[in-house]
N, C-alpha and C positions, 0 to 999 in steps of 0.2 A: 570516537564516532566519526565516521569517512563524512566529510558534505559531498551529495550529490549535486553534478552542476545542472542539469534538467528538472531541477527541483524548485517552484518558486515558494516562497513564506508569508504568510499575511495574516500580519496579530488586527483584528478586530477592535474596536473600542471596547466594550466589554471583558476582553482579553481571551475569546478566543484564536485559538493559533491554528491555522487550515493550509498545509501542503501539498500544492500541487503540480504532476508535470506539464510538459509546455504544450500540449496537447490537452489543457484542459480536463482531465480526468486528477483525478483526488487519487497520491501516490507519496510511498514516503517509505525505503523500503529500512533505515533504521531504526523509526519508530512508529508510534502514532502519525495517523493524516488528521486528525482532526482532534483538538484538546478542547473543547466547551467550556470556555471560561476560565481556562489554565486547572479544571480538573484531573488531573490524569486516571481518576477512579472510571470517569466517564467516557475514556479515550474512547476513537475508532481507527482500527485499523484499515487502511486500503492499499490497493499495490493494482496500479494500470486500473482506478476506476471498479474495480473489485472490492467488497468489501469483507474482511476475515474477523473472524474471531481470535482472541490472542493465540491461543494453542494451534489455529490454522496456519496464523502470519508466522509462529516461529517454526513452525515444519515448511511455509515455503521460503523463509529465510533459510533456513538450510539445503532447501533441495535446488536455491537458485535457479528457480523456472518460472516460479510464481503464477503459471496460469491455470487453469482449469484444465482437467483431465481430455476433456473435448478439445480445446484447443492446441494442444501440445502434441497432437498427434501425429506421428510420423505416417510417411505411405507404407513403410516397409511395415512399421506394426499394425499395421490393419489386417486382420481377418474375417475373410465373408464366407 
């Protein structure tokens, strides 16, 4: 697993573990953003403050765009 450098980590006393970029949004695109208490049953996924479902996060793990259909939109693909 790659470390991203824009990525900070902060284990909680409790032992939650909350990843985020430096922009203050909750982001972590190799795994969970947030583990609750070191559950991983209970993980959350987030990427750029977005939050997925596991099946979301590994289709935008793959698709390496990770944003919303809205936001990724080129001018060229617009039709009016």
């Amino acid at each position: 697993m790659a470390v991203e450098k824009d990525v900070r980590k902060i284990t909680t006393p409790d032992g939650s573990i909350i990843r985020y970029s430096l922009d203050n949004k909750m982001h972590y695109w190799s795994g969970p953003a947030y583990i609750p208490q070191g559950n991983m049953k209970l993980a959350e996924y987030w990427i750029y403050g977005i939050q997925f479902s596991k099946e979301e996060w590994k289709v935008a793990l793959n698709d390496h765009n990770g944003l919303p259909w809205y936001k990724g939109m080129k001018t060229e693909e617009v039709r009016l």
